[in-house]
C-alpha positions as CSV (number, residue, x, y, z in Angstrom):
1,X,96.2,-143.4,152.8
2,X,97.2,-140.5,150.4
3,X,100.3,-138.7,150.9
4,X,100.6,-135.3,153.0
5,X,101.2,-132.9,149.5
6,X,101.5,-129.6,151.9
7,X,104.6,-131.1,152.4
8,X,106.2,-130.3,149.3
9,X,104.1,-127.2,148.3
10,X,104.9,-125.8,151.7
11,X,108.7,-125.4,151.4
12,X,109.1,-124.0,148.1
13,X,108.1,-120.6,149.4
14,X,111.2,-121.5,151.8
15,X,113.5,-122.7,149.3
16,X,112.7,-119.4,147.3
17,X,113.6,-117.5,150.1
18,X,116.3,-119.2,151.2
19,X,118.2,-118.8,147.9
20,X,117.3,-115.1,147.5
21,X,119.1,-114.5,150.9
22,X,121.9,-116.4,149.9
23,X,122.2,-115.2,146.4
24,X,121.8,-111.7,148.5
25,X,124.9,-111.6,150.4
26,X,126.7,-113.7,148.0
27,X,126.4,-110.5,145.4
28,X,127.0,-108.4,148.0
29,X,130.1,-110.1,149.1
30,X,131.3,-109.7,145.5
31,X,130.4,-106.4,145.4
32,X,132.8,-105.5,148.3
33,X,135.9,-106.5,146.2
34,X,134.9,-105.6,143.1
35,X,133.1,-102.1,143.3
36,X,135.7,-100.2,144.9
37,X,138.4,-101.3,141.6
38,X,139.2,-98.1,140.5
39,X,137.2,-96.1,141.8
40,X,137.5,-92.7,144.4
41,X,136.2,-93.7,147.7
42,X,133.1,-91.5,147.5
43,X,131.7,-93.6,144.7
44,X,132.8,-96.8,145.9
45,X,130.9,-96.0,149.4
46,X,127.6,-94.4,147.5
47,X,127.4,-97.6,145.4
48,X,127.6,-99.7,148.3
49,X,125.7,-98.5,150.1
50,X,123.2,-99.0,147.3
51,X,123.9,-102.4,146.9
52,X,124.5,-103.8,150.2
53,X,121.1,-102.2,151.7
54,X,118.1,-101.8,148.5
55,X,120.4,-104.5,146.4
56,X,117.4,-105.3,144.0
57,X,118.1,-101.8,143.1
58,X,121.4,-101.6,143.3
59,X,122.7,-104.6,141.8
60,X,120.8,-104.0,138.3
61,X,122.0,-100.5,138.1
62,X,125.8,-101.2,139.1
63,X,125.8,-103.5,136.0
64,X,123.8,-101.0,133.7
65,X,125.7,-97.8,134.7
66,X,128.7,-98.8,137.4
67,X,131.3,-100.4,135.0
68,X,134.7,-98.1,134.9
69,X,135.3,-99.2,131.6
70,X,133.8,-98.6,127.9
71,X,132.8,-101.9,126.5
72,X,135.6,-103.7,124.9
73,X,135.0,-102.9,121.3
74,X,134.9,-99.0,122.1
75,X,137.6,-99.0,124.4
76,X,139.9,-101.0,121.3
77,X,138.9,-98.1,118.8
78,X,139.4,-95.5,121.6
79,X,143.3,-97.0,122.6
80,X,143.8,-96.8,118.4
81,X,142.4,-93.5,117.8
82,X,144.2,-91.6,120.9
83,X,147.3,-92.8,118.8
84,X,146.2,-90.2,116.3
85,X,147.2,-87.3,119.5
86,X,151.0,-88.4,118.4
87,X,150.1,-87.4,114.9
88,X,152.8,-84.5,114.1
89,X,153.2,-84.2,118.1
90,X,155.8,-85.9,119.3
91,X,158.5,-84.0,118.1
92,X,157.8,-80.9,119.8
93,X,159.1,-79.7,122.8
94,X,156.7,-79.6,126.0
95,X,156.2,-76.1,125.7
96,X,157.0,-73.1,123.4
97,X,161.0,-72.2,123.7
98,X,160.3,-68.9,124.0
99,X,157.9,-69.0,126.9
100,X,158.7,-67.4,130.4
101,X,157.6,-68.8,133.1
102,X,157.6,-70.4,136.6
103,X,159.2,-73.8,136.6
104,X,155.8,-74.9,138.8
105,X,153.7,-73.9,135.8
106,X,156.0,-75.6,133.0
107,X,155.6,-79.1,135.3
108,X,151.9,-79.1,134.8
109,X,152.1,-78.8,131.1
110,X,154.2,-81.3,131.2
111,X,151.7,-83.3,133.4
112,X,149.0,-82.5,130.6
113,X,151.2,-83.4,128.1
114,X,152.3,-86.7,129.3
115,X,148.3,-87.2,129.9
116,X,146.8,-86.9,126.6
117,X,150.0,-86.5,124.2
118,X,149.0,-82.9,123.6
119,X,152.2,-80.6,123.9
120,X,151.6,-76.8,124.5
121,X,152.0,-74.7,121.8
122,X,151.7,-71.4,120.5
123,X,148.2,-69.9,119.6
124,X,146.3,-66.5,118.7
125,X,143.2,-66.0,120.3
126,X,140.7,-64.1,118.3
127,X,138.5,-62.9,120.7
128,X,136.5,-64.6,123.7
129,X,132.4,-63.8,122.5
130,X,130.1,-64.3,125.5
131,X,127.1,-63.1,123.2
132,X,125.4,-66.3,122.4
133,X,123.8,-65.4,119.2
134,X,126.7,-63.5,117.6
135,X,128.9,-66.7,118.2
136,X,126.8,-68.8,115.9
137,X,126.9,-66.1,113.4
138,X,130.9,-66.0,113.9
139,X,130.8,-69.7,113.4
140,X,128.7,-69.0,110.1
141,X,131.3,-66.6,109.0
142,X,134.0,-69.1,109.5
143,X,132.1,-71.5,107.6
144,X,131.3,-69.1,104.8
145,X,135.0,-68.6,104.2
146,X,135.6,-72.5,104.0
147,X,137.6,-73.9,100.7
148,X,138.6,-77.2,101.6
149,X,136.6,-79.0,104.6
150,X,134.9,-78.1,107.7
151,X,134.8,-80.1,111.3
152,X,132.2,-79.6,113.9
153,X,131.7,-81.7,117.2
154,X,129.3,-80.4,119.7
155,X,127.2,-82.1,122.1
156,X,123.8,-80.9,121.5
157,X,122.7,-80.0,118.1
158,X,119.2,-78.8,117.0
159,X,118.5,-77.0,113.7
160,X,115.7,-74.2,115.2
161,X,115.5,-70.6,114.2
162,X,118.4,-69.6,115.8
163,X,120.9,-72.2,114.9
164,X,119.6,-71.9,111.0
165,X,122.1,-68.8,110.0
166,X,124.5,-72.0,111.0
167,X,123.2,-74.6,109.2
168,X,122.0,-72.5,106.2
169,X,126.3,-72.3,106.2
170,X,127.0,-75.5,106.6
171,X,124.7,-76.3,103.5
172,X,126.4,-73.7,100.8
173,X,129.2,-75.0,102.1
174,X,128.4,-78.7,100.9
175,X,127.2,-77.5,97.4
176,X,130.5,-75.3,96.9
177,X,132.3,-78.7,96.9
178,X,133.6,-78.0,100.5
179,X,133.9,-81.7,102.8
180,X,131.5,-81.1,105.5
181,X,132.0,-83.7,109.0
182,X,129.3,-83.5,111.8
183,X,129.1,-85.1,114.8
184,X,126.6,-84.8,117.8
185,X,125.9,-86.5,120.8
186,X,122.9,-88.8,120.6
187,X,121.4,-89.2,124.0
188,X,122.4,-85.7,124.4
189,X,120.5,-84.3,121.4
190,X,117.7,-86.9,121.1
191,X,115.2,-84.9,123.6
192,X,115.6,-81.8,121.2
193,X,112.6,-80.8,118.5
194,X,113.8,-82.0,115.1
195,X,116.5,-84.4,116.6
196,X,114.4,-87.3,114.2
197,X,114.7,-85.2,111.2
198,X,117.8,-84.0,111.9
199,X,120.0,-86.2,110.1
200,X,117.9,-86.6,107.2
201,X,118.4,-83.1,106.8
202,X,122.2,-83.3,107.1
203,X,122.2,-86.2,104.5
204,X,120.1,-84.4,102.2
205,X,122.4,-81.3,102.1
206,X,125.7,-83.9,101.6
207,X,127.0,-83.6,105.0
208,X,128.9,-86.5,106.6
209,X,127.5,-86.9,109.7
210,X,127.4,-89.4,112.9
211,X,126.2,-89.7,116.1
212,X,128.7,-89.7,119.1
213,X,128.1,-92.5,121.4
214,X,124.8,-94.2,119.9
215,X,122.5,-96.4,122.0
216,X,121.2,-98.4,119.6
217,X,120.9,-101.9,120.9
218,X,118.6,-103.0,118.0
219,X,121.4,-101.9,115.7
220,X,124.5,-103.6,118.1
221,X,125.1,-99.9,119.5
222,X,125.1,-100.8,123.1
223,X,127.4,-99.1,126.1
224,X,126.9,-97.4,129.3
225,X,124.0,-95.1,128.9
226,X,125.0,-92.5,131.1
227,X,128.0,-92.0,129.1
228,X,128.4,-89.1,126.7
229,X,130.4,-86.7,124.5
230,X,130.2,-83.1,125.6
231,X,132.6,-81.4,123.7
232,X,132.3,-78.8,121.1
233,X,134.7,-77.3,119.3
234,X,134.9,-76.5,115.5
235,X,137.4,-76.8,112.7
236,X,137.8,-75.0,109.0
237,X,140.4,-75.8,106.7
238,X,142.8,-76.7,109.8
239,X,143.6,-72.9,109.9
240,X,140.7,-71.2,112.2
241,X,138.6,-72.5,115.1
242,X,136.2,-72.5,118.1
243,X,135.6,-73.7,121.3
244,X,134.3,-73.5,124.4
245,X,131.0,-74.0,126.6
246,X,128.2,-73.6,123.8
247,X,126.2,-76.2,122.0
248,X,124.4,-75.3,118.8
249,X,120.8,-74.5,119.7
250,X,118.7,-72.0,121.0
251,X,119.5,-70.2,124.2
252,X,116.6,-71.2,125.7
253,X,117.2,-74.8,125.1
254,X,113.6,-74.5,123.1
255,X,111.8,-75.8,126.3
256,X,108.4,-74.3,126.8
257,X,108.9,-73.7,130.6
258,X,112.2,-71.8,129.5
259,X,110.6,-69.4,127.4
260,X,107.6,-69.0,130.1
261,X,110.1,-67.9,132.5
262,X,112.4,-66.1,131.0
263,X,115.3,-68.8,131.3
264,X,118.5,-68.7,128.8
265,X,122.0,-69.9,128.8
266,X,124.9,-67.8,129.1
267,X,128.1,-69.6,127.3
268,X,132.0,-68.6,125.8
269,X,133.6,-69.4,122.5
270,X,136.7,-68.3,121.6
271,X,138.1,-68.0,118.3
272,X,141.7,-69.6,117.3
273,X,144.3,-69.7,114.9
274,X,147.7,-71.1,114.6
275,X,149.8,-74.4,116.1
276,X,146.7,-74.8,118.6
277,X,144.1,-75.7,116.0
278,X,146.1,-78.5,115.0
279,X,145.1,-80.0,118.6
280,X,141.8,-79.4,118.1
281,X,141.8,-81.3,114.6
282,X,143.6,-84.0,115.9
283,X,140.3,-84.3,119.1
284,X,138.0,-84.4,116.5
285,X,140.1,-87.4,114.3
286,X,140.0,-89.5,117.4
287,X,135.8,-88.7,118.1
288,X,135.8,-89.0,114.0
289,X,138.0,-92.3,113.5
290,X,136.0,-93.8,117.4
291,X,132.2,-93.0,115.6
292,X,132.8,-94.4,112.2
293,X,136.5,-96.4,111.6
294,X,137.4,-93.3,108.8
295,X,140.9,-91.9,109.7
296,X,141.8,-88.6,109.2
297,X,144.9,-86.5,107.5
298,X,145.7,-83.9,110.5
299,X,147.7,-80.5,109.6
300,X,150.9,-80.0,111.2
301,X,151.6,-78.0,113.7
302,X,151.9,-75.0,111.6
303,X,153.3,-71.0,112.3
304,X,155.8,-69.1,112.8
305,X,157.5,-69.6,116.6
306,X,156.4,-66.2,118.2
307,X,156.9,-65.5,121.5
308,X,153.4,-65.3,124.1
309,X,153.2,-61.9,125.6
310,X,150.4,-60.1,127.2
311,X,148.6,-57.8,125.7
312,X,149.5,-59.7,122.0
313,X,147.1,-62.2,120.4
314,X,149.5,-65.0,120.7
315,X,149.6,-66.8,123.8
316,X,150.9,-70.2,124.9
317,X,148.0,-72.8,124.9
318,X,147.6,-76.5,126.0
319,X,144.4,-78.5,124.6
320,X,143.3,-81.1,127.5
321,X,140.9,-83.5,126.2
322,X,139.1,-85.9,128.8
323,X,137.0,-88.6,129.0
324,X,136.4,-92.5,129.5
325,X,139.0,-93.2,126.5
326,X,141.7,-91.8,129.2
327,X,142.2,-94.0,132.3
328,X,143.6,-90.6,133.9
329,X,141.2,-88.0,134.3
330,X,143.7,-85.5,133.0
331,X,141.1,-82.8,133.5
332,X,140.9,-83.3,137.2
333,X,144.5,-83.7,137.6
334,X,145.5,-80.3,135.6
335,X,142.5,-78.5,137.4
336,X,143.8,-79.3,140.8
337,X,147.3,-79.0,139.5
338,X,146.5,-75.8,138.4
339,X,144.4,-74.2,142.1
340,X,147.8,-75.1,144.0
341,X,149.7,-73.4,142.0
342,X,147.1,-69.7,142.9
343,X,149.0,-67.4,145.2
344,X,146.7,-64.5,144.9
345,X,143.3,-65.3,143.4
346,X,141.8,-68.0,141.7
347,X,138.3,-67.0,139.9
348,X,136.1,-70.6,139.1
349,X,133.2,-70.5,136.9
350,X,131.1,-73.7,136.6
351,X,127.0,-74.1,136.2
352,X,127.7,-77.5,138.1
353,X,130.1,-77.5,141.0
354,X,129.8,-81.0,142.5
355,X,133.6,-81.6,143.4
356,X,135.7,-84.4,144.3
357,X,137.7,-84.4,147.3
358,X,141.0,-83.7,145.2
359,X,139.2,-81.1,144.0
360,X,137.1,-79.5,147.2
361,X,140.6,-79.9,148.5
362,X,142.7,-77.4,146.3
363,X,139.7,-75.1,146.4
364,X,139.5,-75.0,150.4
365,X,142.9,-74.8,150.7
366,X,144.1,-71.7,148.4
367,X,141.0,-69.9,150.3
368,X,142.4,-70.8,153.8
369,X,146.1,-70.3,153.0
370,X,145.1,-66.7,151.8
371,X,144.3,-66.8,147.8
372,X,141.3,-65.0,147.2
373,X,139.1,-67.3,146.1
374,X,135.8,-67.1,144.0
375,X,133.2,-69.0,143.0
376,X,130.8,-68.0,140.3
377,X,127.3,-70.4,140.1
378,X,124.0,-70.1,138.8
379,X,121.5,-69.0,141.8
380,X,119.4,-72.0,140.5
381,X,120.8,-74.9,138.7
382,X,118.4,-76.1,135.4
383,X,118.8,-79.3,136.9
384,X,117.1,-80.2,140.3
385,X,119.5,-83.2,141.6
386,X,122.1,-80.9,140.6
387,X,121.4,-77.7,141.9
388,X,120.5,-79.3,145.3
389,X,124.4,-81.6,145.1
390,X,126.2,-78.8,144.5
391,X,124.8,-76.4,147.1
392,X,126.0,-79.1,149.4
393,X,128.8,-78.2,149.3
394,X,128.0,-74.4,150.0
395,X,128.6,-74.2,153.8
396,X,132.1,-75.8,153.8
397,X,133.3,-73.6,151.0
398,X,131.9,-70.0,152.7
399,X,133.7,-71.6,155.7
400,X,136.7,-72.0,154.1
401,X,136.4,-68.1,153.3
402,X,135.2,-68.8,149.6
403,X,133.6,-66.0,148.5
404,X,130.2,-67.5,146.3
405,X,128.9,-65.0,143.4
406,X,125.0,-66.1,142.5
407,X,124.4,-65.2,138.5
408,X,120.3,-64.0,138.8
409,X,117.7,-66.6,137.8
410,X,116.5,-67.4,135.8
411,X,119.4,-67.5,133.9
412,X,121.8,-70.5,133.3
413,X,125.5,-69.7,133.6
414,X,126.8,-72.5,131.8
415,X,130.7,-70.8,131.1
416,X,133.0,-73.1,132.5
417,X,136.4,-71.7,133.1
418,X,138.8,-70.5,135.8
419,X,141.3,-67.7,136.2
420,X,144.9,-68.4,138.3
421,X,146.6,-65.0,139.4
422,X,145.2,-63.4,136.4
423,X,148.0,-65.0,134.8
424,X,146.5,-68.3,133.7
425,X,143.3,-69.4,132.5
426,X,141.4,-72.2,131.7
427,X,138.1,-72.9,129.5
428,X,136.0,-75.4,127.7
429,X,133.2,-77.6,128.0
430,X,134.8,-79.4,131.8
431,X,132.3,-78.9,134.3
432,X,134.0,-78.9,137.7
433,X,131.9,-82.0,138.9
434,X,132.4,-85.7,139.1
435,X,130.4,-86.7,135.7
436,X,132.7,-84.6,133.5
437,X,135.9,-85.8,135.5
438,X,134.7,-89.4,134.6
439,X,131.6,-89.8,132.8
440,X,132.0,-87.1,129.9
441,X,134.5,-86.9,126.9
442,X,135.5,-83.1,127.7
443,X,137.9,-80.4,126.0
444,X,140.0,-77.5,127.6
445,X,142.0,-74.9,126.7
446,X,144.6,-73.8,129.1
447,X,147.0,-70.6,128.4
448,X,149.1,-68.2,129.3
449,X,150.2,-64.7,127.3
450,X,148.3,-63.0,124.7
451,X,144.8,-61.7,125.3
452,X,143.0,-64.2,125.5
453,X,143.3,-64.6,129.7
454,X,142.6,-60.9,129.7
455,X,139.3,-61.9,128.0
456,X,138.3,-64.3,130.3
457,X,139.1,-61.7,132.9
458,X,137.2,-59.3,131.8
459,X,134.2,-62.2,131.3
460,X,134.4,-63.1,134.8
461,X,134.4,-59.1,136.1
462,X,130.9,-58.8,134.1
463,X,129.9,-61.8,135.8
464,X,130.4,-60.5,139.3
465,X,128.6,-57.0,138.5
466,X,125.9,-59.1,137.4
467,X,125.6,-61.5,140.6
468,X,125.2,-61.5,144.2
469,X,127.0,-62.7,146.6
470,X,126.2,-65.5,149.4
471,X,126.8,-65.0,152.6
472,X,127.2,-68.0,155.0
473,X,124.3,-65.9,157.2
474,X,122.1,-66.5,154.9
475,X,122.5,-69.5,154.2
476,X,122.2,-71.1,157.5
477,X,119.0,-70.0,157.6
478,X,117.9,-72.5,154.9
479,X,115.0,-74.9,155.7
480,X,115.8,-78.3,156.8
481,X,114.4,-80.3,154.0
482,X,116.6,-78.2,151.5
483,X,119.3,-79.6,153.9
484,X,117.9,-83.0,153.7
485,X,117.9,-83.5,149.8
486,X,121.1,-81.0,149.8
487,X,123.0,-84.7,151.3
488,X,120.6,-87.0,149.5
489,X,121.4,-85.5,146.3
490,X,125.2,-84.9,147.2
491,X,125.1,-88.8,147.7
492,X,123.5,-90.0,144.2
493,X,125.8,-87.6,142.7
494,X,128.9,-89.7,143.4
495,X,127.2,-92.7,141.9
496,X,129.8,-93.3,139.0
């Protein structure tokens, strides 16, 4: 009599499903103590939830994109090049001796300071240029006047027709014997036209160039690919320099649909000179010396002590670089450090608003204790899961008696800054959402004195003549599937 063979063909199906279920909850189990490590609570509950109820999607991605940390190589480099902040640092005081001002304000530069390294020094501020193609030909000009090297970081890079007065610059600049350093952001840049022939053209003009945070697995470039370097700043000779919001391609981002509709991007750059730009050098050593091994000679801190006063060029400025390679989010902390400190009005420019509680804290808070508080956004985001995250948020803030400014689409207002009593200000390339608190490597500028917070005044006040203003009326008359993927997208947003 043969043997019954249904019996063993009939439990594998069972024995696969048995050990999926308990594979199931024993990753999920793991996932309970492991996720919420150093993490805010908002991202530790969106990833769980993830993982505990679709964990065949969750699981993968948590691995691919959940880690906290750099991979172990990059995070070595990054602890040896953030020694290079020290370089000609530590022996200044916290803050400029001469400067005047509220004990409350002196503590967070000392916060910043103790953060990244970076003391606050004196600076001259050159002008604040909102026009987007007169900045690159300011940066061109800068260039042209180079004798010993020139620095450039910037996130997105594409060499297109309006971006070539730039480049063109850059090249004259490598045949008059000047040392030329370029880096750009790869995943950032690669979905640009030319990004392929890009760097041929950088070799082939003797520029040094490298890409900031390469995924190359093929090549043993592997990391977090949702990682990425968004700061742009440039440096010539260690005497002048830029920075701000702006990467280095066409204002309409040389999308198709942009130039259909109409749709540009409105940025600031400001122009520096003195102690400051030796901060900025020494961001661009670490980003150099993390990319490629190479470290670089940084200027000291250079000039003259002169005292910040407004109405002057010179004004008391603290660089505050961000970003994976600091366990600290100094960005976040001087940001909120900064709202509390608003007694009468506290101005925030950002094209993504997608806050943290800390941060959707401070905000709500000077607006209910009585600081007028306002909010400048884009009336549509460029990015869909964006735009519809951050007007979340909307309804709690008009609540709170935050006044909400909408800049007319189809325009992008991608300034990011904020104004504190019209005393202090603060810019760069820090978005005021949860990706550049943890995700991005990010550069501000925060001063005091001089000009250059009467600047970014006077930015924000043609901001507001150029937007309207949402009331909470309106917008509880919103449809209900806005409001739907309003909390669907407010949810994926805190996947870190």
């Amino acid at each position: 009599m043969l043997p019954d063979l249904n019996f063993g063909l009939g439990t594998l199906p069972t024995v696969l499903s048995v050990s999926w279920i308990v594979l199931e909850y024993i990753a999920k189990i793991i996932a309970i103590g492991v996720v919420p490590e150093n993490r805010r609570p908002s991202s530790s509950s969106a990833w769980l939830l993830l993982i505990l109820f679709v964990p065949i999607v969750g699981i993968p991605l948590f691995l691919m994109l959940g880690s906290p940390y750099i991979n172990q190589r990059r995070a070595r480099i990054q602890a040896e090049a953030n020694e290079l902040m020290h370089e000609g640092a530590d022996d200044l005081p916290d803050v400029p001796p001469s400067l005047v001002a509220p004990r409350e304000f002196v503590s967070v530069a000392q916060l910043g300071r103790a953060l990244t390294a970076l003391p606050m020094v004196t600076g001259d501020s050159h002008g604040v240029i909102s026009d987007y193609e007169a900045s690159i030909a300011r940066m061109a000009e800068l260039v042209g006047g180079a004798r010993e090297y020139v620095h450039v970081e910037i996130y997105i890079m594409a060499w297109d027709q309006t971006t070539d007065v730039f480049f063109a610059a850059l090249e004259r600049a490598s045949a008059r014997g000047v040392q030329v350093k370029v880096l750009f952001d790869h995943l950032g840049s690669r979905k640009y036209p030319g990004f392929h022939r890009l760097g041929k053209r950088l070799s082939a003009v003797g520029i040094d160039w490298h890409l900031m945070l390469p995924f190359i697995p093929w090549r043993g470039k592997a990391r977090r690919i949702d990682l990425r370097n968004h700061r742009k700043l440039i440096v010539v000779d260690g005497k002048r320099a830029m920075m701000g919001s702006q990467n280095m391609i066409d204002s309409t981002y040389l999308q198709k649909k942009n130039e259909r509709i109409g749709r540009h991007w409105h940025d600031i750059m400001v122009e520096l000179s003195g102690p400051i730009v030796a901060g900025l050098e020494a961001v661009f050593a670490t980003d150099w010396y993390t990319e490629c091994g190479e470290s670089l000679g940084i200027r000291p801190y250079e000039g003259d002590e002169v005292e910040p006063t407004v109405g002057g060029a010179t004004s008391a400025m603290q660089l505050i670089p961000s970003g994976p390679g600091f366990t600290t989010e100094p960005n976040l902390k001087v940001f909120t450090s900064m709202m509390y400190l608003a007694q009468e009005r506290l101005a925030i420019v950002s094209p993504y608003f997608v806050p943290d509680e800390s941060l959707l804290a401070a905000v709500g808070t000077a607006a209910r204790r009585g600081v007028a508080v306002e909010l400048y956004v884009s009336e549509q985001a460029d990015q869909y899961m964006v735009d519809r995250a951050q007007s979340s948020y909307y309804r709690s803030l008009l609540e709170a008696g935050v006044r909400i400014f909408l800049f007319p689409k189809p325009a992008v207002l991608h300034t990011k800054c904020f104004i504190v009593d019209d005393i202090y200000a603060v810019m760069g390339s820090s978005n005021m959402d949860m990706r550049s608190f943890g995700l991005n490597y990010e550069i501000s500028l925060l001063a005091t004195g001089g000009d250059l917070v009467d600047d970014i005044i006077d930015v924000v006040a043609d901001y507001k003549d150029t937007s309207r203003e949402l009331t909470l009326e309106e917008w509880e008359k919103r449809p209900w599937s806005r409001r739907y993927m309003e909390s669907a997208m407010r949810l994926t947003s805190a996947l870190q």
